[in-house]
N, C-alpha and C positions, 0 to 999 in steps of 0.2 A: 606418490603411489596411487593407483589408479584404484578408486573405489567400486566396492561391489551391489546387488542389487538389493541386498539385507539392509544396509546401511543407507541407501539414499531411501528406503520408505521409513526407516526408524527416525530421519532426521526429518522426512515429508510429514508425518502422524503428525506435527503440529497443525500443521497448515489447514489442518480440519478445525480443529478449535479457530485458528486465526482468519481462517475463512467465512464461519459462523459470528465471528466479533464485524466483524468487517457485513457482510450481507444484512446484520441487523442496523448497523451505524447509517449505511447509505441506503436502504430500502425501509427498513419499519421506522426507525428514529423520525423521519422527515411525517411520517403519518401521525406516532406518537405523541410528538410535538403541536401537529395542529391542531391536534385533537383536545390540548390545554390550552389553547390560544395563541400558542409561539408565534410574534411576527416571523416573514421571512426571514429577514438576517438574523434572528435569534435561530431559527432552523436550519440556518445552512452551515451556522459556526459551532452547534452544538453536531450536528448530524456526519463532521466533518472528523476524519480519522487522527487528525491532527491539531494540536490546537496549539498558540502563541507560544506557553511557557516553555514549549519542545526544543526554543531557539535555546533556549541555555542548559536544559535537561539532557535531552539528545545527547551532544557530544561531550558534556561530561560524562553523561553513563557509558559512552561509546569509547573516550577514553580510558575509563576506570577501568571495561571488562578487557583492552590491551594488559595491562599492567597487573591485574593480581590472579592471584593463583589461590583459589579455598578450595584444599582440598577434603573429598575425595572426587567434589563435579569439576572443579578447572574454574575457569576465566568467566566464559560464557553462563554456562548456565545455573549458577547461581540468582543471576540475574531472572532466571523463566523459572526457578524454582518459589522465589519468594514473589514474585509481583503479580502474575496470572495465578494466582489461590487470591489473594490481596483483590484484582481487578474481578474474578468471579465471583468475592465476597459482596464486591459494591456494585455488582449486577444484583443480588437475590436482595439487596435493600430497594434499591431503584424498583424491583417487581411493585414494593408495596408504597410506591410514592408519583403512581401516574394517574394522580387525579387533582394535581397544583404544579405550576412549572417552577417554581423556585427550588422546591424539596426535590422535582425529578432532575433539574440542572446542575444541582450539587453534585447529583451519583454519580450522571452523567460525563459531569468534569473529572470524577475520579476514576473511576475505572477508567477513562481512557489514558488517565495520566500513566495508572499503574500497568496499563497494557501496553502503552507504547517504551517503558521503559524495560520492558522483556523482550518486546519484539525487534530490536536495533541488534542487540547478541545476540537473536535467535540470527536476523539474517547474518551479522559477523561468523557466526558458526559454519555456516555452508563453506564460506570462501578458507575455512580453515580445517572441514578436513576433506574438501576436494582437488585436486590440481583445477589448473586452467584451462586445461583440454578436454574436462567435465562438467566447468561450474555453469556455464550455457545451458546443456540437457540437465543436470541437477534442477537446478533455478526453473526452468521452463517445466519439468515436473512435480515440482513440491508447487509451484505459482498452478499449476493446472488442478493437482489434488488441493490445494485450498478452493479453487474456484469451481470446482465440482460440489468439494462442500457448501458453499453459497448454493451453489444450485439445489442441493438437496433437500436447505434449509429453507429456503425460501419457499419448495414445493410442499414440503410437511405445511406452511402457513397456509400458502394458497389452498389448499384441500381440507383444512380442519378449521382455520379460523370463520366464523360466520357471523355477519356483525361488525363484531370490533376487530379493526384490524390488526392491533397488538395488545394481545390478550396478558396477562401478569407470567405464564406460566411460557412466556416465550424467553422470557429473561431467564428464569430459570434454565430453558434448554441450554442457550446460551454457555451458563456457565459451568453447565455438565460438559460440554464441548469440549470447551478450555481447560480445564481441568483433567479429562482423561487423556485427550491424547496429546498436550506438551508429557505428560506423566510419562511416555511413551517414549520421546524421544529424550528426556533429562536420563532416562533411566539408562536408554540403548546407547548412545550415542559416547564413548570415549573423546576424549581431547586431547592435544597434544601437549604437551608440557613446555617444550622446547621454544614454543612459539612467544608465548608468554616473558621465560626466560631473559628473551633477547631485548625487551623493551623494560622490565625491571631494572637492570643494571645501567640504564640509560635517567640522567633526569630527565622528570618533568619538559623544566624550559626547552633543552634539548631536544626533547622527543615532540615536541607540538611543533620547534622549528623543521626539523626533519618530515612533519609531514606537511606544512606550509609551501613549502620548495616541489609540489607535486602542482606544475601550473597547469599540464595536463587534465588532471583531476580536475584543478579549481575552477578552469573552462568547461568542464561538463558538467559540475555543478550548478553553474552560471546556467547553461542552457536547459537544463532539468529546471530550475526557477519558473523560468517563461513555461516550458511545458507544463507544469503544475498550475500554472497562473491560470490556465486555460483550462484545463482539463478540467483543477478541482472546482471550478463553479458548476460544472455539470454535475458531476454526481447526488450532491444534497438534493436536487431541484429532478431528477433522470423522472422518480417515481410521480410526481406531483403534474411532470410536462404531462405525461400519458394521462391523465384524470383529467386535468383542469385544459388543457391545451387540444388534448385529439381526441376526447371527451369518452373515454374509453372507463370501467369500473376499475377498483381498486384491485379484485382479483387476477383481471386481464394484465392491468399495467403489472403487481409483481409477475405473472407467468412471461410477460417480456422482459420482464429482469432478467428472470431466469434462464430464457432464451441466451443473453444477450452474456451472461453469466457462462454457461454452455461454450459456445461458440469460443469466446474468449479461452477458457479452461483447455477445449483441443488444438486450439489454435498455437497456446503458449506452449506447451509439450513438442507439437510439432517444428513451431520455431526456435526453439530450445536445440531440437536436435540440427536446425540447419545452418546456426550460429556458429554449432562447435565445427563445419564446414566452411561456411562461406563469410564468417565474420561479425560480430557482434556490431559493428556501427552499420556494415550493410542493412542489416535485418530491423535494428532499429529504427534506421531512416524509412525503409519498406513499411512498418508498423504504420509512423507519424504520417507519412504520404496519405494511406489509405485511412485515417481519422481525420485528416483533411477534407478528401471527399464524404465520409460518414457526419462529418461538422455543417458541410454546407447543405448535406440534403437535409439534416435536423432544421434548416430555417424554411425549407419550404413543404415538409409532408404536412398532410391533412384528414389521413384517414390510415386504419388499419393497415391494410396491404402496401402502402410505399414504408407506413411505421417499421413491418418488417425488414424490409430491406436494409434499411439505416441500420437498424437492431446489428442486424446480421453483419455487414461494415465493420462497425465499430467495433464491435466483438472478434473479428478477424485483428483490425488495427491494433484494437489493446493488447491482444494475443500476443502478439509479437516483441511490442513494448514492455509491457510485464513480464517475459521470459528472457529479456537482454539487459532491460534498463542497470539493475544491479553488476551481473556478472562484468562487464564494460567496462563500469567503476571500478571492479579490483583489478583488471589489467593495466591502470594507469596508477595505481600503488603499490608498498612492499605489503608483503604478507601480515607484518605483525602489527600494521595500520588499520587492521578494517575494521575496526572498533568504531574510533575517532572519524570514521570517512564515512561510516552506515551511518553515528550521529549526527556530521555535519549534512548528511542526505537526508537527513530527518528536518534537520533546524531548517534545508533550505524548505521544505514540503510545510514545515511549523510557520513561516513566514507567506509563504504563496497559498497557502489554501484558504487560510484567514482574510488574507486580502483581497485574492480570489471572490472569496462569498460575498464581501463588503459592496465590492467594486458592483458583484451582477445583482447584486440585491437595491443599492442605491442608485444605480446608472436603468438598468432592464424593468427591476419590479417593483420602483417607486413612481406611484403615481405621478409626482410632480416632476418627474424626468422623465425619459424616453418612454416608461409604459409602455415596453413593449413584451413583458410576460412573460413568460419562460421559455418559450423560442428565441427571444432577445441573444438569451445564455449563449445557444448554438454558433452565432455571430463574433461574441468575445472566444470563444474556442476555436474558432477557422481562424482567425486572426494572429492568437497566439503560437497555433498548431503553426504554421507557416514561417512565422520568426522560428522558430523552436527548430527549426528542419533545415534552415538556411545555415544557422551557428552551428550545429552537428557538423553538416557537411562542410562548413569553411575552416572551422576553428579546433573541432576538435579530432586527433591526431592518437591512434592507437598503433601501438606497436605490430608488424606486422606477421609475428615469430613471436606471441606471448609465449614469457617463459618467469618462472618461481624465481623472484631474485632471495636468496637466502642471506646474503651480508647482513650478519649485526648490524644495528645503529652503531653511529659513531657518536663518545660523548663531545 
């Protein structure tokens, strides 16, 4: 049944909080951090939205919100009820612990643990209460209202903070964020009952073999790896290139976040709506092309004015990626899968983004290897970006008539 416009901004109102989670992780964190001494690779695997324990966290929690039912929220959002109150509580400790790295990389580790185990149902929730011929524009609008929130957030910093660049009272915003508006959509947002249902009466073993047998899936999995391999060493490292690399102030580098944030944000809305036309793997390959060319001009700019340019790129690229990447995914599974399948997209992101930082942190920005600094990064991300685009277009195979297969599991 074809969803209306009440309902895609009640289920979007997270996306402001998880937008605000996200713009502090990959823009303030990497400053936070240096600012207690963090080497590199301590800053890229903390600063990083994902972290190792996710490989086994993830798609249990991604399976569990498939199979129970607590009512009166359902499946899903039980899960966003208790962990984002939980994940904002160990932001407002972490406010009063950024003056020692050990006490701030505890909080650090926690909150993200207890947000990313909200955030896996929150994105399962989409794909279950929109069809397939909506979850494109849905996805490409709640990914654009999150990414406007970063924008928003980040300009509150850039304009009030002076000095220090992540003042104790930004953690707090933080988790006013989070807290008001998931409130927003636990609250609006019904579930289906029926969905749930169909994978309770199913065992366990059964049910994980049943989603195992999605080789479809398990191939775009595979190549989401490689894209994340690449991509996530950029982000930790995005705010630091601008300062230390194209020698630009901490103000300027976050207002080209924000820029780049922006950009991004209309970008996905728009490609959102062109996916539910012209195809979700089309638009994704279109994204990954054009982050290709934004990866190889990040190795050769040197000054403000081509920085732009790039900015601008990559913020169209990621536009398009961020508005398709997910919805993709539930057209190569059954409906009552996207639990286990948002997990196992987690666990693959929990593995690539770690390894990611490791790889450009000991290969790029150790002195005793390559030393080539944070430009290095841009190098490993054309690289990967380009494997990542080849496997899309060779291997991975979407139906061409998505449609809602409703059959029960079979025990």
């Amino acid at each position: 049944m074809r969803v209306g416009a009440r309902t895609m901004l009640l289920y979007s109102a997270g996306s402001v909080g998880a937008g605000a989670f996200y713009a502090f992780n990959n823009f303030l964190l990497p400053l936070a951090l240096k600012a207690v001494g963090a080497p590199d690779l301590i800053t890229g695997l903390l600063s990083s939205t994902r972290s190792i324990e996710g490989v086994v966290i993830q798609p249990t929690v991604g399976a569990a919100s498939d199979r129970i039912w607590l009512a009166p929220l359902g499946r899903r959002r039980p899960f966003i009820a208790l962990c984002i109150p939980l994940s904002a509580l160990f932001f407002l400790v972490a406010s009063a612990s950024t003056v020692a790295l050990v006490p701030l990389a505890v909080t650090i580790v926690l909150f993200s643990i207890f947000f990313n185990v909200a955030i896996d149902p929150y994105n399962a929730l989409l794909a279950d209460i929109t069809p397939i011929y909506q979850r494109s524009f849905l996805s490409g609008l709640s990914q654009g209202i999150q990414l406007l929130g970063q924008v928003g957030f980040l300009g509150i910093i850039a304009v009030t903070t002076q000095g220090t660049a992540v003042p104790p009272w930004t953690y707090w915003l933080v988790a006013a964020l989070m807290l008001g508006t998931f409130a927003i959509t636990v609250a609006g947002i019904d579930e289906r009952r029926d969905l749930a249902a169909r994978a309770e009466h199913v065992s366990l073993g059964d049910y994980l073999k049943t989603a195992a047998r999605h080789g479809q899936a398990l191939r775009y999995l595979g190549t989401l790896f490689v894209f994340f391999f690449g991509f996530s060493a950029v982000l930790p490292y995005f705010t630091l290139f601008f300062v230390q690399d194209i020698h630009l102030t901490d103000q300027v580098a976050l207002a080209l976040d924000a820029l780049a944030l922006l950009v991004t944000a209309l970008s996905a809305i728009g490609f959102g709506k062109l996916a539910d036309r012209f195809g979700t793997k089309t638009i994704l390959a279109v994204g990954w092309a054009i982050l290709v060319v934004a990866a190889v001009g990040g190795t050769v700019i040197q000054a403000l004015p081509e920085t732009v340019v790039v900015v601008l790129l990559a913020g169209v690229g990621n536009g398009a990626q961020t508005a398709v990447s997910w919805p993709l995914l539930t057209q190569l599974i059954d409906p009552d899968e996207t639990g286990i399948f948002a997990g196992l997209k987690a666990a693959a992101e929990s593995v690539a983004i770690p390894l990611s930082v490791f790889v450009a942190a000991e290969l790029f920005l150790n002195p005793r290897a390559l030393n080539l600094g944070y430009r290095g990064i841009f190098f490993m991300l054309a690289i990967n970006m380009v494997i990542a685009l080849v496997l899309l277009i060779a291997f991975v195979r979407v139906p061409d008539r998505p449609s809602e297969r409703d059959a029960p599991l079979t025990a």
